[in-house]
KOLDREN-443407 format. One record per residue (C-alpha): residue number from 1; x, y, z. Coordinates in steps of 0.2 Angstrom, whole numbers. Layout:
BEGIN
+------+-------+-------+-------+
| loro |    xx |    yy |    zz |
+------+-------+-------+-------+
|  NUM |     X |     Y |     Z |
...
+------+-------+-------+-------+
***
This chain:
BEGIN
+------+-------+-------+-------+
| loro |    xx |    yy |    zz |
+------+-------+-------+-------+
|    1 |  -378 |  -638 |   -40 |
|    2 |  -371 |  -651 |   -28 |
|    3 |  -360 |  -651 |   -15 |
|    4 |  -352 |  -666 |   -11 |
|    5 |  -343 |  -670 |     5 |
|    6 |  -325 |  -663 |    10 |
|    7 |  -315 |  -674 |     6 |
|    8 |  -306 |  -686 |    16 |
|    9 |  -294 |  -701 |    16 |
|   10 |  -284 |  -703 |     1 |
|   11 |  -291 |  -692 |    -7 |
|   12 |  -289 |  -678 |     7 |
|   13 |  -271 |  -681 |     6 |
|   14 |  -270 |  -683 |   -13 |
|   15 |  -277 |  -665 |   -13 |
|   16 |  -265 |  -659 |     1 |
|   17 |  -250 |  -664 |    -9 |
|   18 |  -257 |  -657 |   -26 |
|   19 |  -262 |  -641 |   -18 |
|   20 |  -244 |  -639 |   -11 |
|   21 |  -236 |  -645 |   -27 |
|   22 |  -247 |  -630 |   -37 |
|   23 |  -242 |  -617 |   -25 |
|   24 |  -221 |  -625 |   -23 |
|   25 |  -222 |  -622 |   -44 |
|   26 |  -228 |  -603 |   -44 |
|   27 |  -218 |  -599 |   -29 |
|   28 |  -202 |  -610 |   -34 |
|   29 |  -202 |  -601 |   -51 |
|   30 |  -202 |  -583 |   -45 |
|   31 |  -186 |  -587 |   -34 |
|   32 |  -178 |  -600 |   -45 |
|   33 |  -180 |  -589 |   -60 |
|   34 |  -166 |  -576 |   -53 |
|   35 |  -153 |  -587 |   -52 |
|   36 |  -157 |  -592 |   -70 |
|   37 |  -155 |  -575 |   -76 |
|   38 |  -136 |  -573 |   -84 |
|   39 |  -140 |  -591 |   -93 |
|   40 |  -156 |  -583 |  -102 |
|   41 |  -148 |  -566 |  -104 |
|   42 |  -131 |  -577 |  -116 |
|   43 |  -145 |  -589 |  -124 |
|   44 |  -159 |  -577 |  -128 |
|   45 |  -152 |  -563 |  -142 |
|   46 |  -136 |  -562 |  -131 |
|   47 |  -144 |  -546 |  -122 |
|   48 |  -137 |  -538 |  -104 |
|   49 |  -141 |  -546 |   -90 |
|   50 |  -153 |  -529 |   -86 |
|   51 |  -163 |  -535 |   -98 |
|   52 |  -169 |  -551 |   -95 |
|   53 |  -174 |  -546 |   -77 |
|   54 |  -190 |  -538 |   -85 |
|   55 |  -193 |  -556 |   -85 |
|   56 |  -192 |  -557 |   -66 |
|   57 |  -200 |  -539 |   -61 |
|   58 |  -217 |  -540 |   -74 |
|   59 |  -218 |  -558 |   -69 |
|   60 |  -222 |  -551 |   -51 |
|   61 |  -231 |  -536 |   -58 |
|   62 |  -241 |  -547 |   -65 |
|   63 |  -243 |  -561 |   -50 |
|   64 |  -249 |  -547 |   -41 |
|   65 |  -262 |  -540 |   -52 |
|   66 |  -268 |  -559 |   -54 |
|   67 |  -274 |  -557 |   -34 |
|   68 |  -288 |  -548 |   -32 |
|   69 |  -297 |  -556 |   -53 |
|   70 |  -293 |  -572 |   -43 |
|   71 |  -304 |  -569 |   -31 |
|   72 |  -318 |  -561 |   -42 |
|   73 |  -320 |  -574 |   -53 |
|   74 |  -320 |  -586 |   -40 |
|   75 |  -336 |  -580 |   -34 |
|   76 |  -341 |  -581 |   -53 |
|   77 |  -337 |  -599 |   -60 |
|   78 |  -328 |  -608 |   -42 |
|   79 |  -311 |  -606 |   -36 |
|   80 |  -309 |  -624 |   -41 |
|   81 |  -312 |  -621 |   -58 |
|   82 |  -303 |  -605 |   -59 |
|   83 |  -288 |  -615 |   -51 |
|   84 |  -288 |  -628 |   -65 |
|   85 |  -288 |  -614 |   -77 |
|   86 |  -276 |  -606 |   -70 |
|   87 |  -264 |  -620 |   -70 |
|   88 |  -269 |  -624 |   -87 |
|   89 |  -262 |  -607 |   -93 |
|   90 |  -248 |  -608 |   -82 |
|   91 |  -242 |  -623 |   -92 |
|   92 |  -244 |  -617 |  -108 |
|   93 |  -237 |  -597 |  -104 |
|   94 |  -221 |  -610 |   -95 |
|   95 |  -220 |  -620 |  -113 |
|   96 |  -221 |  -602 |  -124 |
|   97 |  -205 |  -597 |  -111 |
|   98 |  -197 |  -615 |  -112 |
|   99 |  -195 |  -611 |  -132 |
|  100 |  -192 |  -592 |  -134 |
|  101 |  -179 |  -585 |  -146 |
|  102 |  -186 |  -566 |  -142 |
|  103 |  -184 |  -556 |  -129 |
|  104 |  -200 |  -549 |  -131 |
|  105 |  -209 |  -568 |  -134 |
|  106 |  -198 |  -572 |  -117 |
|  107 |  -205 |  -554 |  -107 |
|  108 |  -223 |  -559 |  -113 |
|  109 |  -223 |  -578 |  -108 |
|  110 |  -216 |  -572 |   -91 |
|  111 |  -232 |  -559 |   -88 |
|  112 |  -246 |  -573 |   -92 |
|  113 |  -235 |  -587 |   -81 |
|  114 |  -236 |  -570 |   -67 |
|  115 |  -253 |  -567 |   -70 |
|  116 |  -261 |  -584 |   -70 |
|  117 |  -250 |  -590 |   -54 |
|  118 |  -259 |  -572 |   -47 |
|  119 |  -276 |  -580 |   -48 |
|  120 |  -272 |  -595 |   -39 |
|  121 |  -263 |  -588 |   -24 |
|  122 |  -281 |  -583 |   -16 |
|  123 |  -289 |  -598 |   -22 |
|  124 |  -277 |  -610 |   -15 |
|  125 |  -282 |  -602 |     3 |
|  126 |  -300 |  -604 |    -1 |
|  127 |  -300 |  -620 |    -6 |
|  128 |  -289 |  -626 |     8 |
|  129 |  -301 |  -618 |    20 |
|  130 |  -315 |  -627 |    11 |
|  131 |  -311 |  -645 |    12 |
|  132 |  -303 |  -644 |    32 |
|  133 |  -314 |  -648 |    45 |
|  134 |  -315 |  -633 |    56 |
|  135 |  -306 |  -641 |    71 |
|  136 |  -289 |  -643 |    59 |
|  137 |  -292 |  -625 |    49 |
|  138 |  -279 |  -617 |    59 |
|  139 |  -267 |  -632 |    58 |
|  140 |  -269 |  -632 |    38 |
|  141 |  -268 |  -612 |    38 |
|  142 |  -252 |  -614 |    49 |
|  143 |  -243 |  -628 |    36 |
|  144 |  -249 |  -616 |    22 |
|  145 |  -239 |  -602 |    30 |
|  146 |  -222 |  -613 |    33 |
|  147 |  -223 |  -619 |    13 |
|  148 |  -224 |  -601 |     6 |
|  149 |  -204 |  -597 |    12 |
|  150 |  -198 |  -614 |     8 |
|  151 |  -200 |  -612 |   -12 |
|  152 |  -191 |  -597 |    -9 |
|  153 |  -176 |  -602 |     0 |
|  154 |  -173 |  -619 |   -12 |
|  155 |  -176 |  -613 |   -28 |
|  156 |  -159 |  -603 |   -30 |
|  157 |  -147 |  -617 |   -27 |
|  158 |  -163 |  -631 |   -37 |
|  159 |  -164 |  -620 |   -49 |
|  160 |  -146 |  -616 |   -52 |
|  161 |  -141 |  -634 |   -53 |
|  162 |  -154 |  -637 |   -66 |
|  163 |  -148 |  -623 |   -76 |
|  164 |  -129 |  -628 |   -76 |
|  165 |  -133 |  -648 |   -78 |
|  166 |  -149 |  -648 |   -89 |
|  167 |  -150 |  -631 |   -95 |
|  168 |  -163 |  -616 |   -91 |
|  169 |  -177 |  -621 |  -103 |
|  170 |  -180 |  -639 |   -94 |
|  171 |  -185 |  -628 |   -79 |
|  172 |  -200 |  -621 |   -89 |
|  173 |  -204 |  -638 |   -98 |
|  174 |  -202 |  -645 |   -79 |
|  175 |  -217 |  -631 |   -76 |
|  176 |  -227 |  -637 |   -91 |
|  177 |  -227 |  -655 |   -82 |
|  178 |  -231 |  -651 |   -65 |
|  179 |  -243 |  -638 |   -71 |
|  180 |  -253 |  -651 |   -78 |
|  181 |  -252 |  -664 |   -65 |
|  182 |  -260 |  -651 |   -54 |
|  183 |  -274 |  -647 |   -66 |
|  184 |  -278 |  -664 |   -70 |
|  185 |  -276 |  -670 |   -50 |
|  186 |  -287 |  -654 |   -45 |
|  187 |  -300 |  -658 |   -58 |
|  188 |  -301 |  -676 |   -54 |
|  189 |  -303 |  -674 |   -35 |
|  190 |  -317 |  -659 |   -37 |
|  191 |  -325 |  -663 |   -52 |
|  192 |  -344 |  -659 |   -49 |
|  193 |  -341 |  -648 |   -34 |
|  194 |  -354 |  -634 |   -33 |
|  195 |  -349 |  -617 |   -25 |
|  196 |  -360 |  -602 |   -18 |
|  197 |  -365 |  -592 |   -33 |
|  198 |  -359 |  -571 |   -30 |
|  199 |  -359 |  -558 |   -45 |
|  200 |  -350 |  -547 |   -39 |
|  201 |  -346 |  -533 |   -50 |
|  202 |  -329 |  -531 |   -57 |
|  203 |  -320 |  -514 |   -54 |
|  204 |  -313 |  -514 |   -73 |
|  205 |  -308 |  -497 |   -73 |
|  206 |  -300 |  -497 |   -59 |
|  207 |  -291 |  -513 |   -63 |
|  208 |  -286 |  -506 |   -80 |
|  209 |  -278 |  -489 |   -69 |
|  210 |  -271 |  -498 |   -58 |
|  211 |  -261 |  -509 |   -73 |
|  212 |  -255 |  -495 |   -82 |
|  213 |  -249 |  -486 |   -63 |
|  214 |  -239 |  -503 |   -60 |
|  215 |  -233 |  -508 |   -78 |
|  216 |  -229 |  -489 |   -80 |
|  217 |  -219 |  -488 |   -66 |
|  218 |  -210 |  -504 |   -67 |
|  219 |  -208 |  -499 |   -87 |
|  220 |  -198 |  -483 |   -81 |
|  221 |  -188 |  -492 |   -68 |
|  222 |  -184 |  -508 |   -79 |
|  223 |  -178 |  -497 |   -96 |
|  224 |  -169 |  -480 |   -87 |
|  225 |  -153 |  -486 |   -86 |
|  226 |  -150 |  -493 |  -102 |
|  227 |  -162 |  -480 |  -111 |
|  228 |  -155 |  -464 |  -101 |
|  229 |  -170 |  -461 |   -92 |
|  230 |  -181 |  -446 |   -97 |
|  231 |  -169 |  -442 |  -111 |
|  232 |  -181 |  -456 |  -120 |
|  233 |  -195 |  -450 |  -129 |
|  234 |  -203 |  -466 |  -123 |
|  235 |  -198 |  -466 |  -105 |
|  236 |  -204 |  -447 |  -103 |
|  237 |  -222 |  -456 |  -111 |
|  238 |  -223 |  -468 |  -100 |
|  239 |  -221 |  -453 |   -85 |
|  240 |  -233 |  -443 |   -91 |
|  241 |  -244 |  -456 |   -91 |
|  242 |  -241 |  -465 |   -73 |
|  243 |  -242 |  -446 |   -68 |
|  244 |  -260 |  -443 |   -74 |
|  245 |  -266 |  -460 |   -71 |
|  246 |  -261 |  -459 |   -54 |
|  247 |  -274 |  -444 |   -45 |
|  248 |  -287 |  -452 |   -58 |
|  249 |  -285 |  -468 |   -51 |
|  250 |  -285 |  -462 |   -32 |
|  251 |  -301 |  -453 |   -37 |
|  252 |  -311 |  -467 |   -45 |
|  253 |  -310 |  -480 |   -32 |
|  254 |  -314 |  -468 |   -18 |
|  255 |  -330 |  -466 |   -30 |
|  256 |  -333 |  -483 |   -33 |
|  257 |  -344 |  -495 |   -21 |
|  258 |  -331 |  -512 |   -25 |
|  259 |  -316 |  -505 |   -30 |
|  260 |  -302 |  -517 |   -35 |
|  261 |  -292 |  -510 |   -19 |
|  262 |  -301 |  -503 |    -5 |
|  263 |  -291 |  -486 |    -2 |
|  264 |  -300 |  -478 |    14 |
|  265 |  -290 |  -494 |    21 |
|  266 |  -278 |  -478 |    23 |
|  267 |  -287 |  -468 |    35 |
|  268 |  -282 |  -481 |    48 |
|  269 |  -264 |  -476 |    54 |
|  270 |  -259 |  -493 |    59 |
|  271 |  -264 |  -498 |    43 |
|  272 |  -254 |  -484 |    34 |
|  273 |  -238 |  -488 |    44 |
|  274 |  -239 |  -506 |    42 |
|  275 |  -240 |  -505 |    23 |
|  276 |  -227 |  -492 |    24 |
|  277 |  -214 |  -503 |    34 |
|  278 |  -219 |  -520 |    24 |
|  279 |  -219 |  -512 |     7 |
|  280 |  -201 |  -502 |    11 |
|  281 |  -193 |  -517 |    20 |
|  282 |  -198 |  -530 |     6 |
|  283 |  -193 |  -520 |    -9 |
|  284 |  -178 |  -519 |    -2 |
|  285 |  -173 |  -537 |     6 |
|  286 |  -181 |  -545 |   -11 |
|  287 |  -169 |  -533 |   -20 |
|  288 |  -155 |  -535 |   -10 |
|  289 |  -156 |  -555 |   -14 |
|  290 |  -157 |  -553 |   -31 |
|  291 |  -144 |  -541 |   -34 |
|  292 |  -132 |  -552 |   -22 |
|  293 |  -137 |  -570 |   -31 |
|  294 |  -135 |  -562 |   -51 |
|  295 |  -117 |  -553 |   -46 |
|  296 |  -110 |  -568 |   -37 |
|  297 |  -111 |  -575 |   -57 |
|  298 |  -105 |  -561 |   -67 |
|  299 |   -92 |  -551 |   -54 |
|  300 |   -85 |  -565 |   -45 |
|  301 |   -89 |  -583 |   -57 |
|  302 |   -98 |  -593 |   -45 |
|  303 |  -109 |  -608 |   -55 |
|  304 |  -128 |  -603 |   -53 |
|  305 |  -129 |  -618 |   -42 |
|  306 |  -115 |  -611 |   -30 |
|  307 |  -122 |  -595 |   -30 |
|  308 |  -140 |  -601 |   -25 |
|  309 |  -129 |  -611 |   -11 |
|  310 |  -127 |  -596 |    -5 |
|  311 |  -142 |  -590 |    -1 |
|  312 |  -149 |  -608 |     7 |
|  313 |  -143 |  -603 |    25 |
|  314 |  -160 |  -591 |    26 |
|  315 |  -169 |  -608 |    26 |
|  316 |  -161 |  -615 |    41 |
|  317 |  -167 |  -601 |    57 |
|  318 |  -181 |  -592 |    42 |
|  319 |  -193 |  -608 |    42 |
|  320 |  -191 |  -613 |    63 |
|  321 |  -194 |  -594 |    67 |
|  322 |  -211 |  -592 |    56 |
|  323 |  -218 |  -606 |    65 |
|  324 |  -215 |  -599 |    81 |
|  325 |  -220 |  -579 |    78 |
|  326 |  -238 |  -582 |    75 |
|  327 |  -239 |  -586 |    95 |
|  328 |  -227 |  -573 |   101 |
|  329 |  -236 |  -560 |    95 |
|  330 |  -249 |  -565 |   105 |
|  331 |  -237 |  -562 |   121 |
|  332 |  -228 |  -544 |   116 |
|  333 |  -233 |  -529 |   108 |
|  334 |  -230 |  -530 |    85 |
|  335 |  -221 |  -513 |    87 |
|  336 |  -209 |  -520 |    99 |
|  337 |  -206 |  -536 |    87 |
|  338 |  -207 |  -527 |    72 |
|  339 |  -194 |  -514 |    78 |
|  340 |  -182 |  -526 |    86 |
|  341 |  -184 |  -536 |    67 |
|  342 |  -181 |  -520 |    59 |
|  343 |  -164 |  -516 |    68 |
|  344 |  -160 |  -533 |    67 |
|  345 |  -162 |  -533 |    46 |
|  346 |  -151 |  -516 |    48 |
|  347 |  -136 |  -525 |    57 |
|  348 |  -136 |  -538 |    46 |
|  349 |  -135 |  -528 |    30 |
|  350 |  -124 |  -517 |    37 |
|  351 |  -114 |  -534 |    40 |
|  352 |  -117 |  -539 |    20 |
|  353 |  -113 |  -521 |    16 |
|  354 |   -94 |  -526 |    24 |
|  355 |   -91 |  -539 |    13 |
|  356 |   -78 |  -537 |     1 |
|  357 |   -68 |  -552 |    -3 |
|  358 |   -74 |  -563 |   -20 |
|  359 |   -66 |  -577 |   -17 |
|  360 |   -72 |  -581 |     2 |
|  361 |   -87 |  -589 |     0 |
|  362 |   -89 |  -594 |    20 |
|  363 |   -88 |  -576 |    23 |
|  364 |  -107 |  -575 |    17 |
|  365 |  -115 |  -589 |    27 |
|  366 |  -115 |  -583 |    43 |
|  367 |  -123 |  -565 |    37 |
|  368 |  -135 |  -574 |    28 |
|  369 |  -139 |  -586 |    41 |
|  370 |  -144 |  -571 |    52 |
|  371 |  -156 |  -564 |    38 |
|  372 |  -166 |  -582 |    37 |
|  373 |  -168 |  -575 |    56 |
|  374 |  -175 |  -560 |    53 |
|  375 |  -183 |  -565 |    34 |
|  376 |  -191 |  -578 |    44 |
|  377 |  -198 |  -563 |    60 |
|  378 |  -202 |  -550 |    45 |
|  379 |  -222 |  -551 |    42 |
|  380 |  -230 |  -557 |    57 |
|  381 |  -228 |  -544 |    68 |
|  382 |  -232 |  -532 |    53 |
|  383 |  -247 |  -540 |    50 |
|  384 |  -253 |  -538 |    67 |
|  385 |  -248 |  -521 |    67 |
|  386 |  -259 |  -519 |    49 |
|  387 |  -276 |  -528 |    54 |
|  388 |  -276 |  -525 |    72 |
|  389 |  -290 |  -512 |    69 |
|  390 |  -299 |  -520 |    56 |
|  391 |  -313 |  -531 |    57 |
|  392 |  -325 |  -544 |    45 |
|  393 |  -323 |  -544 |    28 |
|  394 |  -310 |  -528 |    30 |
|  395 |  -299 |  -542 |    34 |
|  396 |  -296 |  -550 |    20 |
|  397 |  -297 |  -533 |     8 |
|  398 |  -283 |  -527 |    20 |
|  399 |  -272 |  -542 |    19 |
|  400 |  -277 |  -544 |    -1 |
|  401 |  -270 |  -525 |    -1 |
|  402 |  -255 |  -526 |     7 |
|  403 |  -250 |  -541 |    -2 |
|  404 |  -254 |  -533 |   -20 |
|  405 |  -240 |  -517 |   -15 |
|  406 |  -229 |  -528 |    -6 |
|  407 |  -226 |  -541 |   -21 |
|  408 |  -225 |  -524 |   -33 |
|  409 |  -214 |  -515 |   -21 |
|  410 |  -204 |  -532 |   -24 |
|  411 |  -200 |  -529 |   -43 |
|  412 |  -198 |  -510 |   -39 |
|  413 |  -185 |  -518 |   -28 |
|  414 |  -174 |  -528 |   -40 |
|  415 |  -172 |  -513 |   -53 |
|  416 |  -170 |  -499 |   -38 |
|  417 |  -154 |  -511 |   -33 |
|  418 |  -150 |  -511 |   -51 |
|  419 |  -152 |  -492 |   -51 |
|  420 |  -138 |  -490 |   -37 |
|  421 |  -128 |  -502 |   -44 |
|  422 |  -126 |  -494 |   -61 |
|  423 |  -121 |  -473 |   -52 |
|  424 |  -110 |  -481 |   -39 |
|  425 |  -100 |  -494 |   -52 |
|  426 |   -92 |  -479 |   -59 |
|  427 |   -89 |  -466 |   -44 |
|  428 |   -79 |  -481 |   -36 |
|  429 |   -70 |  -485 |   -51 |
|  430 |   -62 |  -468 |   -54 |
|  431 |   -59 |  -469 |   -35 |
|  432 |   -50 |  -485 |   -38 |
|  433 |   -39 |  -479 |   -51 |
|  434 |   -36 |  -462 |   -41 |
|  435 |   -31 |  -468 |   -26 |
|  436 |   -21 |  -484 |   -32 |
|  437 |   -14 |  -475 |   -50 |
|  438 |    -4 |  -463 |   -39 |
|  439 |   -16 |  -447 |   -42 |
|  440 |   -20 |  -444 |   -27 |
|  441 |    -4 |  -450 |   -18 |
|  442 |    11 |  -450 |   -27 |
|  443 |    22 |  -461 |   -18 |
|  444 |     6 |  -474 |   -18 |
|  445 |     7 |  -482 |   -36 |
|  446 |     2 |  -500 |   -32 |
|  447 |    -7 |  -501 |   -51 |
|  448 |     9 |  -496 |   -59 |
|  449 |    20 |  -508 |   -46 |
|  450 |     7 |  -522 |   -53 |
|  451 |    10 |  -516 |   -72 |
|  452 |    27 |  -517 |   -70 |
|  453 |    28 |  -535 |   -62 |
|  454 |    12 |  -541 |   -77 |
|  455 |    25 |  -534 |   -91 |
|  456 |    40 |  -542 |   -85 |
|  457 |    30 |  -559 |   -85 |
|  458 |    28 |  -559 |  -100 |
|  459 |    12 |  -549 |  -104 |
|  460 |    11 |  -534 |  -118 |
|  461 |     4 |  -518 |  -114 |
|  462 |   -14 |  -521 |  -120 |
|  463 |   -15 |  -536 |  -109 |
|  464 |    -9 |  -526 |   -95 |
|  465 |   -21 |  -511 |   -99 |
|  466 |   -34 |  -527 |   -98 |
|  467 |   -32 |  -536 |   -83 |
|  468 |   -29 |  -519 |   -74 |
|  469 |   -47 |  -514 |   -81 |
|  470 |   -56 |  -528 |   -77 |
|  471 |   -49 |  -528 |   -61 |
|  472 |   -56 |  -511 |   -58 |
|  473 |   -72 |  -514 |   -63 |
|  474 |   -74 |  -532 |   -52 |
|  475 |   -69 |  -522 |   -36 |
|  476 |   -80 |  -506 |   -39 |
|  477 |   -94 |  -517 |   -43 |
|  478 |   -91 |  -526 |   -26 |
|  479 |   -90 |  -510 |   -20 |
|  480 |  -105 |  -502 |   -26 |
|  481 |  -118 |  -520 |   -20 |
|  482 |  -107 |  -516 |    -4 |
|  483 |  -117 |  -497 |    -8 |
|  484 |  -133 |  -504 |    -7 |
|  485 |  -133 |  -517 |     7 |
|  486 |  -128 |  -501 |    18 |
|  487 |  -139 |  -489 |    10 |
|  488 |  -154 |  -504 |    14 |
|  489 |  -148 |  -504 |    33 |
|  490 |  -148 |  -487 |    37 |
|  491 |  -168 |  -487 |    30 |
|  492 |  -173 |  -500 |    42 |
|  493 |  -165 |  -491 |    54 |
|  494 |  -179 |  -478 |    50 |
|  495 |  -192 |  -489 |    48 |
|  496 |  -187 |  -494 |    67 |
|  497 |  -192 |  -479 |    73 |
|  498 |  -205 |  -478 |    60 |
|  499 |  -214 |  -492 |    68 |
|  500 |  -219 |  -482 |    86 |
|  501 |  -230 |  -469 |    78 |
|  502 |  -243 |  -485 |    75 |
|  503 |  -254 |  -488 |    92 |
|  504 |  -250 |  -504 |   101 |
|  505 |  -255 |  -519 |    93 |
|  506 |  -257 |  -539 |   100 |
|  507 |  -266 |  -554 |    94 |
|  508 |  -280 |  -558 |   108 |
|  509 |  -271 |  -573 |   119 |
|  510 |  -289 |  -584 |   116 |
|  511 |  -298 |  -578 |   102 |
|  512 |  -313 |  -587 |    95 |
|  513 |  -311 |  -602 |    84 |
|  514 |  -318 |  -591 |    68 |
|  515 |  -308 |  -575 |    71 |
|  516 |  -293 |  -585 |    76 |
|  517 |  -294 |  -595 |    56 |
|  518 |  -299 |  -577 |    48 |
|  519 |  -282 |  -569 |    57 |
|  520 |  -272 |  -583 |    51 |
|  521 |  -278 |  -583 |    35 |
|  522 |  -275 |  -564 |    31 |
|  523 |  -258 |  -568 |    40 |
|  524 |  -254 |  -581 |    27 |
|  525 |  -259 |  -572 |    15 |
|  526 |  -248 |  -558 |    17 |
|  527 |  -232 |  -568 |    21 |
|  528 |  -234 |  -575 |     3 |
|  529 |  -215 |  -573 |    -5 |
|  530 |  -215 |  -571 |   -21 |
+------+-------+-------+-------+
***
């Protein structure tokens, strides 16, 4: 089979631009998609919000179990191939979404939009590395590594002005598009391209554990609260299942000679402590984000545009700082970054945590302009810390595993934060109606002082008894998100000191030309933000 020339020209940077575009769709969606969320949950059977982020948390279950069959059937039929493929079924899982009146149709489009944009995470690296000359590798692995953030970032205020001007669906018919553009643009360019030939053999089984360990787990987390947890048949299943899975799974791929993740990864400690910290700190800053940009809509009525306006500050320091970390860490020891990042996220949140006031929208920027800070510093130094002792093809199995529990701790993320925010809504409510109603201090009867001054304007009792209620419940809610920004803080401030029991770690101030690309490349890999 042939192997034409890297290409170069036009059609270098026609490939440049149709690469980014492919990997700005499956990244813009996941972050984009949140901030869609209480439009589907109204337009889509009319279900509770809780329901439709199965959408958002098998979508990344999905994306992450896409990784590692990305990279096996690359070897197989060419990542270019694959890629096309992959986008093809991207555009038609985005047009099944774009006209779902089923919950279930909805949940089922969003896994195969997840697992398809999971095969071309891995090939978009590959074939980036494959068509850069080897003097510009790094500078191509580097612009990689600044466009994963940026879909992330733009997609809640973009997405949220799409779905208050045009509607949620043309999001999804906008994916069907572009998804095609990318396929027929990546097929033109590569058409007849030839690629190394390696049969390597699949892990099935352990692919096949592994899913039902994830989509059991993420099954139990995404139904508890509205199916009361093990008090459902079902969900006490599902347990029972993860529960026996789990030791057969850990026990097969220690047997196996290519298993689908490479477990005795473990027995290096700065590997353990670095998954540890990336895996805790992301499923919490991923949950945090979506937990604040959904209940901006429903507790205090901001548009889904407004809302994702929010969140945009992160862009602003998160982007600069990426750029700049890679060479810093070459200069300081990761424990130090990572620790000084880690308190840095816990003042921040704790910051958040203070928040209390619905109608002060300026009061978020600035919090939220420190986070892009310390979004931006989160995975460099831990992805240092995590290879540091690794070396060769251990590399990019490390960095491939990392990512594939970091983007599931993600979805665990999202429904843990739903998790605290369904106990703590109620505790603060009767708190709120304790302490104002006069039970706890007599003379303190500000809810029957505000009765009295809604009745003589004019309302009747059962409007009173409403307003006062919803009242309640808007400020307990606040007050339990409030809940679990602190909560969040006070556990990077034990993944601070977490971080020192790892051995000193530091990129090599001039590394060779090869192991400087193969560090980067794991690097970008990791900092993938789904």
């Amino acid at each position: 089979m042939a192997f034409p020339k890297p290409l170069r020209g036009w059609k270098f940077v026609l490939f440049n631009i149709t690469l980014a575009l492919g990997h700005i769709v499956v990244m813009f969606n996941t972050a984009s998609y949140v901030v869609l969320l209480p439009h589907v949950a109204g337009d889509i059977e009319g279900l509770l919000p809780s329901f439709l982020t199965w959408g958002q948390t098998y979508f990344m279950i999905a994306l992450a179990l896409g990784v590692p069959v990305g990279r096996i059937l690359a070897g197989r039929f060419g990542n270019y191939r694959v890629f096309i493929f992959a986008f093809a079924v991207y555009a038609v899982a985005s047009y099944i979404g774009a006209i779902s009146q089923i919950h279930f149709e909805f949940v089922g489009a969003r896994i195969l939009q997840g697992f398809s944009g999971g095969l071309t995470i891995f090939l978009g690296q590959d074939m980036l590395l494959s068509e850069y000359p080897n003097r510009l590798k790094s500078l191509g692995l580097a612009a990689w590594g600044l466009l994963t953030i940026t879909p992330f970032t733009i997609g809640f205020p973009v997405g949220g002005w799409i779905a208050d001007e045009l509607g949620w669906r043309e999001l999804f018919y906008l994916d069907v598009v572009f998804s095609l553009i990318v396929a027929g643009f990546m097929g033109s360019l590569l058409y007849g391209r030839g690629f190394q030939y390696q049969r390597t053999r699949f892990d099935f089984v352990g692919f096949l554990l592994l899913a039902l360990i994830l989509g059991g787990t993420q099954t139990l987390l995404n139904m508890g609260n509205d199916f009361d947890w093990l008090d459902s048949l079902f969900l006490r299943g599902v347990l029972i299942v993860v529960v026996v899975v789990l030791p057969c799974f850990i026990i097969w791929e220690f047997a196996e000679r290519h298993p689908i993740l490479d477990l005795r990864l473990f027995a290096d400690r700065n590997f353990t402590i670095g998954v540890i910290c990336l895996v805790l700190g992301f499923a919490s800053i991923q949950g945090l984000l979506t937990l604040l940009i959904v209940q901006f809509q429903l507790l205090m009525g901001y548009s889904s545009f407004l809302a994702g306006m929010a969140l945009l500050p992160i862009i602003l320091l998160g982007a600069p700082v990426m750029a700049v970390m890679h060479e810093l860490s070459k200069r300081a020891d990761a424990r130090l970054l990572a620790c000084l990042n880690f308190l840095g996220f816990a003042l921040t949140l704790y910051w958040i945590g203070l928040y209390d006031d619905p109608g002060s929208f300026d009061q978020i920027f600035w919090p939220m302009l420190l986070e892009g800070l310390f979004l931006g510093s989160f995975f460099t130094p831990l992805t240092v810390l995590t290879l540091h002792r690794l070396s060769g093809t251990q590399v990019m199995r490390a960095a491939e595993l990392a990512s594939i529990l970091r983007i599931a701790a993600g979805a665990f993320g999202i429904t843990y934060q739903e998790v605290v925010l369904f106990r703590r809504v109620p505790f603060h409510q009767l708190h709120l109606a304790n302490h104002f109603g006069g039970r706890q201090f007599a003379s303190l009867d500000v809810l029957g002082e505000f009765s009295s001054k809604l009745a003589s304007a004019g309302l009747d009792a059962g409007m009173v008894r409403g307003k006062l209620l919803a009242l309640t419940k808007q400020h307990a809610a606040i007050l339990a998100m409030s809940d679990a920004f602190l909560l969040a803080s006070y556990l990077f401030l034990g993944l601070a000191a977490l971080i020192w029991l790892a051995a000193p770690a530091q990129l090599p101030s001039h590394p060779s030309q090869k192991k400087e690309v193969l560090e980067m490349r794991a690097e970008a890999f990791m900092e993938e933000v789904p």
